[in-house]
C-alpha positions as CSV (number, residue, x, y, z in Angstrom):
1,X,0.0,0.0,0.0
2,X,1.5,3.3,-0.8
3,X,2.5,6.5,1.9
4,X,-0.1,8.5,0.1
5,X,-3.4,5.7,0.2
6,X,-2.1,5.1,4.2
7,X,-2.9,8.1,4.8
8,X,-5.4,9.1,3.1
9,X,-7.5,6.0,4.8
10,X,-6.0,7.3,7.9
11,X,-7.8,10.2,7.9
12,X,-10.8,9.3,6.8
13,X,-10.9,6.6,9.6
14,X,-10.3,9.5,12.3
15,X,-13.5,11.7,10.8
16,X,-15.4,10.0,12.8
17,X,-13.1,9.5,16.1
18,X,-14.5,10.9,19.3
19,X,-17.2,13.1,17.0
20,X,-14.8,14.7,14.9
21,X,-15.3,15.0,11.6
22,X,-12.8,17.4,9.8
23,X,-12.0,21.1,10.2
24,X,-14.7,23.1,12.2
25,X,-15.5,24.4,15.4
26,X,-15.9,22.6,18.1
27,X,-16.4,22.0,21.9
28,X,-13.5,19.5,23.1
29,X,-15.3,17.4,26.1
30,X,-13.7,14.9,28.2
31,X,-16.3,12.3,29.3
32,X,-14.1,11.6,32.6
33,X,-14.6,14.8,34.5
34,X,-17.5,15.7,32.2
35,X,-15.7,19.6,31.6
36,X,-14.7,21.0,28.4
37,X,-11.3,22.3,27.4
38,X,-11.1,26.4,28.2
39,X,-8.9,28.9,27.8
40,X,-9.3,31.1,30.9
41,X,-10.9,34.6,29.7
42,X,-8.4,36.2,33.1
43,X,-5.3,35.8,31.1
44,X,-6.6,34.4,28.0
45,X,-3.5,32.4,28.0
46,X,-3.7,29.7,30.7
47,X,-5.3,26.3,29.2
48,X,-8.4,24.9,32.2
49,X,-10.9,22.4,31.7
50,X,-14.6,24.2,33.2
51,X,-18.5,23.3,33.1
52,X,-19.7,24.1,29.5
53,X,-21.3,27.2,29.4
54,X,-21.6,27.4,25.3
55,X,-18.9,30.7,25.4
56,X,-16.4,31.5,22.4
57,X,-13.6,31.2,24.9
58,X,-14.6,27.2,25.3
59,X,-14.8,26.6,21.7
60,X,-12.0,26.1,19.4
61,X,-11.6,26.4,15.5
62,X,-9.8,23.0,14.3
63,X,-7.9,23.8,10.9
64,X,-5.5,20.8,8.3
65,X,-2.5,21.6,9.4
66,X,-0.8,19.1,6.7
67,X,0.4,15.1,6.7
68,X,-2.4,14.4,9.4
69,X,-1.6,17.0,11.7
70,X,-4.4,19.9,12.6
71,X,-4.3,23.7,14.4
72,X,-6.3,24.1,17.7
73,X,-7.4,27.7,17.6
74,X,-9.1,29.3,20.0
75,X,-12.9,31.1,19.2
76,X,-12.1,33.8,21.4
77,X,-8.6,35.4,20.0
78,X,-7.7,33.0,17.0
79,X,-4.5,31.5,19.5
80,X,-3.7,28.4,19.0
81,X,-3.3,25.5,21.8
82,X,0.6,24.7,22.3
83,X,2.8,22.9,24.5
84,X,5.6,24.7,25.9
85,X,8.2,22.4,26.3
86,X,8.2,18.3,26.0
87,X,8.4,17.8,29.8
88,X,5.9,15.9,31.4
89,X,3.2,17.6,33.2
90,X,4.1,20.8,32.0
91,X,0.6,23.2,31.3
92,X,-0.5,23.8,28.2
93,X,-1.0,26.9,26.7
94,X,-2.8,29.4,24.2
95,X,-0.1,31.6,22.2
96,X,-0.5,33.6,19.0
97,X,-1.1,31.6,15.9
98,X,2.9,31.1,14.4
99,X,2.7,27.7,12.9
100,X,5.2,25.9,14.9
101,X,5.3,22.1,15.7
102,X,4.4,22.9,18.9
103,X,1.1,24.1,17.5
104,X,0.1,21.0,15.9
105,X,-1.7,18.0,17.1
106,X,-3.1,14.7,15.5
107,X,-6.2,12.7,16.7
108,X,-5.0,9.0,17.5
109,X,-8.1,6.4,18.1
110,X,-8.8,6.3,22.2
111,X,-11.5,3.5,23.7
112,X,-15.1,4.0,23.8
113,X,-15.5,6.2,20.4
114,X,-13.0,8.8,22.2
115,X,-10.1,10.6,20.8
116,X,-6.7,11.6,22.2
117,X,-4.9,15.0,20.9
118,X,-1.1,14.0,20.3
119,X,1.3,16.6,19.7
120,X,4.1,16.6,17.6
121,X,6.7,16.2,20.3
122,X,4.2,13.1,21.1
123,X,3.0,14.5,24.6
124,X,-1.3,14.3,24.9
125,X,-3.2,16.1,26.2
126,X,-4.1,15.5,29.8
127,X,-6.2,16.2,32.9
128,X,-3.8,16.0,35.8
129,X,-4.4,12.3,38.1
130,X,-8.2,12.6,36.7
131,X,-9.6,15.3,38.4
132,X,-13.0,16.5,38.0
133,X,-12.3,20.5,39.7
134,X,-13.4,23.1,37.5
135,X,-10.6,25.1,37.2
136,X,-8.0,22.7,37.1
137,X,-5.0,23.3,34.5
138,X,-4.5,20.8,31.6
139,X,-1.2,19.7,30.9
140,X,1.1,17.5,28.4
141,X,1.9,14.3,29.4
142,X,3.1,11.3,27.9
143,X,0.7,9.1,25.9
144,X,-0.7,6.7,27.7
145,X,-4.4,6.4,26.6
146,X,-5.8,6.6,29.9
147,X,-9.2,7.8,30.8
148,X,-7.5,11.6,31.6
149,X,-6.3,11.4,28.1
150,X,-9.9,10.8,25.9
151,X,-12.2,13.5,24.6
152,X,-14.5,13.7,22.4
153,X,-15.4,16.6,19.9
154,X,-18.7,18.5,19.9
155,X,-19.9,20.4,16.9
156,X,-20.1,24.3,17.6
157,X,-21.8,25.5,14.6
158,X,-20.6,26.5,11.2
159,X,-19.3,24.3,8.0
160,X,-15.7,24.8,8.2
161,X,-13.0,26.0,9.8
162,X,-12.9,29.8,9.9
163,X,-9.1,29.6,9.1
164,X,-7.2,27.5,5.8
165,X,-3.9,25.9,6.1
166,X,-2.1,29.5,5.5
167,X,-4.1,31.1,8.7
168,X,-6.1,33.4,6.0
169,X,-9.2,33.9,7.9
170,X,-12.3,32.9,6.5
171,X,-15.7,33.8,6.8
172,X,-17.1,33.0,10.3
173,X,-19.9,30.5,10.3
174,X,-22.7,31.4,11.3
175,X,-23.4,31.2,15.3
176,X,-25.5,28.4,17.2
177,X,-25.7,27.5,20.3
178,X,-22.7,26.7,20.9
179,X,-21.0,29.7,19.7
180,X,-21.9,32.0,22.4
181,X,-23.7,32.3,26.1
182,X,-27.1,31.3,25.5
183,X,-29.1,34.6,25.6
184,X,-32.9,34.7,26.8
185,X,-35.4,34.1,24.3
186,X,-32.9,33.2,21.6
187,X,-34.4,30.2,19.6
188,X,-32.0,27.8,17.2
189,X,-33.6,26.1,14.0
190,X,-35.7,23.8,16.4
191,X,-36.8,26.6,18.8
192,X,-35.0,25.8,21.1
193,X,-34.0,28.6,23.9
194,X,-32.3,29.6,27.2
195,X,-35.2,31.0,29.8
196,X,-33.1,33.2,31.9
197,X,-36.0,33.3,34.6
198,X,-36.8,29.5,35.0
199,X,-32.6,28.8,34.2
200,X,-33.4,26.1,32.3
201,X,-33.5,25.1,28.4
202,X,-37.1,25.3,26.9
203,X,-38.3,25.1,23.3
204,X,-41.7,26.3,21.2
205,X,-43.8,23.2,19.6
206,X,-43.9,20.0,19.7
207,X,-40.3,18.1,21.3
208,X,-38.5,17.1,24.1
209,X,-35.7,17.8,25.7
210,X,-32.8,15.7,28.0
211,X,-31.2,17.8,30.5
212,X,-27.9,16.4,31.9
213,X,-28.9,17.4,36.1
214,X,-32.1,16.0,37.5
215,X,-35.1,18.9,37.5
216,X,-34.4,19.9,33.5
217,X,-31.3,21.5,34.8
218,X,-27.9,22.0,32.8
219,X,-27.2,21.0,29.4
220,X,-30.3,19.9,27.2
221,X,-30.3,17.9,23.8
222,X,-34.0,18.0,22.2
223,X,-35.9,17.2,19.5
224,X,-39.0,17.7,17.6
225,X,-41.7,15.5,16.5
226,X,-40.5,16.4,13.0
227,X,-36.6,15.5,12.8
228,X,-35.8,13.4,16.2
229,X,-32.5,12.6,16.4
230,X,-30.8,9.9,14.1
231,X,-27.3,10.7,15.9
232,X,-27.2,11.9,19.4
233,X,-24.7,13.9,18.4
234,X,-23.6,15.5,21.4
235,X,-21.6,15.4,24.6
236,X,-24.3,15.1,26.7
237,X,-24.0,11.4,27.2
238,X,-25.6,11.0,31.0
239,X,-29.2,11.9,31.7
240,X,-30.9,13.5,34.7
241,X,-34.2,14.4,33.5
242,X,-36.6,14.9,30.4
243,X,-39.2,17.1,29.6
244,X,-42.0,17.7,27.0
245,X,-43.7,20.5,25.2
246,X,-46.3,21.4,22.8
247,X,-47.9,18.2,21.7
248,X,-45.4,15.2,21.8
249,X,-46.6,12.4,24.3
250,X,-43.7,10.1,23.8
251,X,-40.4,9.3,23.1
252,X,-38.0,6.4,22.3
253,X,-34.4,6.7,23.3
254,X,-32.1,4.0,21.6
255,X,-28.6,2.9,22.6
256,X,-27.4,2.4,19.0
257,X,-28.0,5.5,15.8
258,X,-30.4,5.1,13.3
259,X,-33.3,4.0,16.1
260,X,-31.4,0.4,16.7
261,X,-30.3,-1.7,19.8
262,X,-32.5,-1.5,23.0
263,X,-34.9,1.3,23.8
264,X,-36.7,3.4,26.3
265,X,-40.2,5.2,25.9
266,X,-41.1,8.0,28.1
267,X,-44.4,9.1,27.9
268,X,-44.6,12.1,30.6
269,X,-41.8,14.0,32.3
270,X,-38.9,12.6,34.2
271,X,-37.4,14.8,36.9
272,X,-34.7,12.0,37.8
273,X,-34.1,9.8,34.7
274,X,-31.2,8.0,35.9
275,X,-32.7,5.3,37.5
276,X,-34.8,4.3,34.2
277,X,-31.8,4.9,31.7
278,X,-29.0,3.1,33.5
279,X,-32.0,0.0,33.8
280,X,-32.8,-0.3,30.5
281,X,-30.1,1.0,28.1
282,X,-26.7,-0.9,27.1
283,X,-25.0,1.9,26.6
284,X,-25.7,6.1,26.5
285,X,-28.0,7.3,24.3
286,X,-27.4,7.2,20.2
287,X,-30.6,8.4,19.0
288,X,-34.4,9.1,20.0
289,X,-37.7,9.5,17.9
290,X,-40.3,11.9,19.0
291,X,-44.4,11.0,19.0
């Protein structure tokens, strides 16, 4: 097999590692400590992992950085994500966009559908002995492909990356949720919205919504009676509670896409859905169809 097929196939196997799938932005989760990789908005330098709150600074523009390696750019300032030096358990950092090895990264195959970010000088990227503290600082460690070490890529909205492999700056995409703080009364394509006086995730017609805290608290995926959800598509992958609007009366949750494997039907809200999912599902939720 030739250099050139290798790694073409290469690639195209790790479009779909860990919810990546090619140059775009997106939210970079770890499923361990369930945070999301943030560059802290005090110095806008120091690399953290933090509760996702949807904000540019906690979204990152992934651009081909050439022979399999990519740019991790932040949303915020266009910096890129660098290790400083090849030491272990040195901290990661966000510098100004130069192109340097120590700017590039390749996504090697983790376990369970995640993805570990491998610099060039072949330290990952790591959550220091596991922890779960928002706050804590994320370092470069040697590749081990331990549970600190996995993460998996959220879509934040747009097509592409907003930057080619010569850092000329392309149009942004157009914002989504996950581009910025969600704002009262804003609704996305499903109408889904942020209501700033119940703090929770609501939407207008017929759908339901997962929230990731028990009382339709936190995060939310949701869907309408129209479109469901073929893919989860998200890194919401534990569920506290589920609620409906408009008209729906039921849903189906599946642990396998496409609405395969084993499933559970709700018919009426669930203020603590752990219980039930953890029962009756293999795995975390792939997909869900709306009634």
């Amino acid at each position: 097999m030739s250099r050139a097929l290798f790694l073409f196939l290469s690639s195209v196997a790790l479009l779909a590692q860990g919810g990546f799938r090619g140059p775009g932005r997106y939210e970079i989760y770890s499923p361990l400590s369930r945070k999301v990789l943030d560059m802290d908005r005090n110095d806008r330098r120091t690399v953290i992992q933090f509760e996702s709150r949807r904000t540019d600074n906690q979204t990152w523009d992934i651009s081909d950085a050439g022979g399999g390696y990519f740019y991790i750019r932040n949303a915020m300032n266009g910096h890129a994500l660098a290790v400083q030096d090849a030491r272990n358990s040195s901290p990661l950092v966000v510098e100004p966009f130069n192109s340097s090895p120590q700017q590039q990264w390749r996504l090697e195959s983790g376990q369970d559908t995640t993805a570990i970010l491998v610099n060039r000088n072949g330290k990952a990227v790591d959550i220091p002995h596991g922890s779960r503290r928002d706050g804590e600082r994320v370092n470069a460690y040697t590749r081990n492909g331990e549970e600190n070490q996995r993460w998996q890529f959220q879509s934040a909205g747009g097509g592409g990356s907003r930057y080619d492999r010569n850092d000329t700056l392309s149009p942004k995409p157009s914002a989504g949720r996950y581009d910025q703080p969600a704002q009262n009364g804003q609704r996305d394509s499903d109408g889904v919205y942020y209501d700033e006086r119940e703090r929770m995730y609501r939407m207008d017609g017929d759908g339901v919504c997962f929230y990731r805290d028990r009382d339709f608290r936190g995060e939310a995926v949701c869907a309408t009676m129209r479109t469901g959800r073929r893919r989860w598509n998200s890194v919401l992958t534990e569920i506290g509670s589920v609620k409906f609007f408009g008209r729906a009366a039921a849903v189906q949750i599946f642990d396998r896409d496409d609405f395969r494997g084993n499933a559970v039907e709700i018919s009426g809200d669930e203020r603590n859905f752990t219980r039930v999912l953890r029962n009756n599902l293999r795995s975390s939720p792939q997909s869900m169809r709306v009634y």
